[in-house]
C-alpha positions as CSV (number, residue, x, y, z in Angstrom):
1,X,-28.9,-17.2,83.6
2,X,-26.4,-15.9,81.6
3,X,-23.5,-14.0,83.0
4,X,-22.2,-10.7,81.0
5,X,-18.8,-9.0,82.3
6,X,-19.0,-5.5,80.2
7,X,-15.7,-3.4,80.0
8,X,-13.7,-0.8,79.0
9,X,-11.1,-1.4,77.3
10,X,-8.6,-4.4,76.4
11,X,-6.3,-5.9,78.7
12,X,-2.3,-4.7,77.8
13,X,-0.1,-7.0,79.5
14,X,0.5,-10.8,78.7
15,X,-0.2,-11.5,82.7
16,X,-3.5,-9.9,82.9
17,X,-4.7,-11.6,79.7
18,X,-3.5,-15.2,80.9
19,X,-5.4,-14.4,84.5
20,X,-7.9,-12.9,82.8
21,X,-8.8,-16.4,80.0
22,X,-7.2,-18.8,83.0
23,X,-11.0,-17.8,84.9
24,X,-12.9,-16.6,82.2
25,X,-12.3,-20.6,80.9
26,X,-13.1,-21.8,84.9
27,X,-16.7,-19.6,85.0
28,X,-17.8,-20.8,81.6
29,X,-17.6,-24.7,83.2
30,X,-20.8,-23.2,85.6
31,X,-22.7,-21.0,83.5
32,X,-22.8,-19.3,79.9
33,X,-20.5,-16.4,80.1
34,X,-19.7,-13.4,77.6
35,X,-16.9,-10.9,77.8
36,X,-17.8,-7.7,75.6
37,X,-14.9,-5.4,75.5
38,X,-15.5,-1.7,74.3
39,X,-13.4,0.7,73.0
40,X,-11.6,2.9,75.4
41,X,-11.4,6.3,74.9
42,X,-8.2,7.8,74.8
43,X,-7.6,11.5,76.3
44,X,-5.3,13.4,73.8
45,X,-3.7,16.8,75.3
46,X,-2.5,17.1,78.9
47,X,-6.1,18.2,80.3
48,X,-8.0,15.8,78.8
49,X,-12.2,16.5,79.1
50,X,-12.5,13.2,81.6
51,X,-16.1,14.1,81.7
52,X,-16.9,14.0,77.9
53,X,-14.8,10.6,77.9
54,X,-16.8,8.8,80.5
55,X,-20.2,10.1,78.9
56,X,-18.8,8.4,75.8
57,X,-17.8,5.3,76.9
58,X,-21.1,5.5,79.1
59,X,-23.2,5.4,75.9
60,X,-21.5,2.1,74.5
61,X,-21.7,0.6,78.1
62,X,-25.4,1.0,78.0
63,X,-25.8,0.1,74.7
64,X,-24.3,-3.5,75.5
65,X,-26.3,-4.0,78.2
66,X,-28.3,-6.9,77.8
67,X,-32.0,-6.8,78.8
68,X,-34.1,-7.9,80.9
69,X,-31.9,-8.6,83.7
70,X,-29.9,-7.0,86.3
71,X,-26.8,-4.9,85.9
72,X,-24.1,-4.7,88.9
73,X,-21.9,-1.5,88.5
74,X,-18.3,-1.8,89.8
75,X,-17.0,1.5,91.4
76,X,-14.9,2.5,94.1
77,X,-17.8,4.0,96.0
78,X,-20.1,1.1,95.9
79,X,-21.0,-1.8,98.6
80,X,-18.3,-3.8,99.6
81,X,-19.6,-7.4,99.7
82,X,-17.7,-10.3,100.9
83,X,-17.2,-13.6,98.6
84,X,-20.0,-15.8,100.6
85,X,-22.0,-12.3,99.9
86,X,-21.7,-12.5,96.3
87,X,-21.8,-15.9,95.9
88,X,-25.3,-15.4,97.5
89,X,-26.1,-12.7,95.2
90,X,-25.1,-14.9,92.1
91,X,-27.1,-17.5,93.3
92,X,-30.3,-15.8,94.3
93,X,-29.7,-14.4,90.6
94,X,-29.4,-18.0,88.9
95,X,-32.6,-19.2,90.8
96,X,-34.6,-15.8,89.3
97,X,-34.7,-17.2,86.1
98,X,-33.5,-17.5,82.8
99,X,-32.5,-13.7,82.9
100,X,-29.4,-12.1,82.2
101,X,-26.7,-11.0,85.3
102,X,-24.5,-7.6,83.3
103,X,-21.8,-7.2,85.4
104,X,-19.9,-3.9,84.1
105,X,-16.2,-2.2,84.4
106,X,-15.4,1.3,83.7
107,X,-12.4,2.4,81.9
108,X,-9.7,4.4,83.5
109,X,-12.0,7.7,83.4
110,X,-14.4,5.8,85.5
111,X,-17.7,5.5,84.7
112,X,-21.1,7.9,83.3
113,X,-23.8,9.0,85.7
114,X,-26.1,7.7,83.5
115,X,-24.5,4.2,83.6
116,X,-24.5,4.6,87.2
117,X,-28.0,5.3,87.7
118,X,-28.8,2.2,85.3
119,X,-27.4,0.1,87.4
120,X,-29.7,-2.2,89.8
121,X,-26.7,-2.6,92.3
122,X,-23.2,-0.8,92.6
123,X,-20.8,-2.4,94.4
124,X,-16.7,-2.0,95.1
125,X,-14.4,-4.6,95.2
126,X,-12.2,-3.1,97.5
127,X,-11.4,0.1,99.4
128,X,-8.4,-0.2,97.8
129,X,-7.7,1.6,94.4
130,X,-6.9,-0.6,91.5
131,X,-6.8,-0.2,87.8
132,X,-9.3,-0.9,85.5
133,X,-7.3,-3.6,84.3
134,X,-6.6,-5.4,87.4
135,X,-10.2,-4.6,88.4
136,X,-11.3,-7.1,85.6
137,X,-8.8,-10.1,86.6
138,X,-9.9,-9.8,90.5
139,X,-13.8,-10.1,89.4
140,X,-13.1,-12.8,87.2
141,X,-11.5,-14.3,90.0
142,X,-14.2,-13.4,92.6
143,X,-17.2,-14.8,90.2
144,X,-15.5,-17.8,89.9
145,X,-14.9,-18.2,93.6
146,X,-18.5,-17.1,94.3
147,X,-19.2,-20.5,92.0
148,X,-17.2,-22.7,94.0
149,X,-19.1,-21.5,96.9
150,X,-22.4,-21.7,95.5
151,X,-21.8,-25.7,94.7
152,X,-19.7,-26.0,98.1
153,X,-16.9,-27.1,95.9
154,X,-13.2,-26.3,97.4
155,X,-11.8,-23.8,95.9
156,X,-7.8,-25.0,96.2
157,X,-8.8,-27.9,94.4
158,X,-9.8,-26.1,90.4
């Protein structure tokens, strides 16, 4: 299986792009792993259209997506799983075959209908709100977690 973490655009701060390589680097010791980052659209004017945006970035999101496998949407109103949960998820993935796992990130307009109705799951990292940005550094860190637990490695010890 290949794993695929599709976002919206590029990370802006030194810290998130050191988190962000620090577990992109651990993941790609378990499995092959690509990061695709697309261009974000930017909003011009003080009422930007936030629906033409998304529909946008929604049509290079679901151009990227790699077929066949599954895509997991992440989005505030999705299934909260916990990390044993995903980690079984991932796994049960891995065992399905040589297929890929798209694993995809709106921008900060959120993302299209249409890429939400493409996806085979849609899940939430948090009931919290974070940004975009931040969103991509805590599922890095939760995929590679979910491979610690899938090889009942200790986590403290990577």
């Amino acid at each position: 299986m290949k794993l695929r973490l599709v976002c919206v655009g590029k990370l802006s701060r030194d810290w998130l792009r050191e988190a962000a390589a620090d577990y992109r680097q651990r993941l790609q010791r378990y499995l092959p792993f690509e990061l695709l980052e697309l261009k974000e659209e930017k909003g011009g004017g003080k009422k930007p259209n936030t629906a033409l945006l998304r529909e946008r970035e929604g049509e290079r999101i679901l151009a990227q997506l790699a077929a066949p496998g599954t895509t997991l949407v992440l989005d505030e109103q999705g299934k909260q799983l916990s990390s044993v949960e995903l980690a079984r998820l991932l796994d049960e993935q891995m065992t399905a075959g040589p297929q890929n796992l798209n694993l995809v990130i709106g921008g900060a307009w959120g993302l299209s209908p249409a890429v939400k109705q493409r996806a085979d799951r849609i899940l939430s990292l948090s009931r919290l709100t974070f940004t975009h940005q931040m969103a991509r550094v805590i599922a890095l860190e939760q995929l590679y977690r979910a491979m610690t637990i899938i090889r009942n490695e200790p986590y403290h010890n990577a």
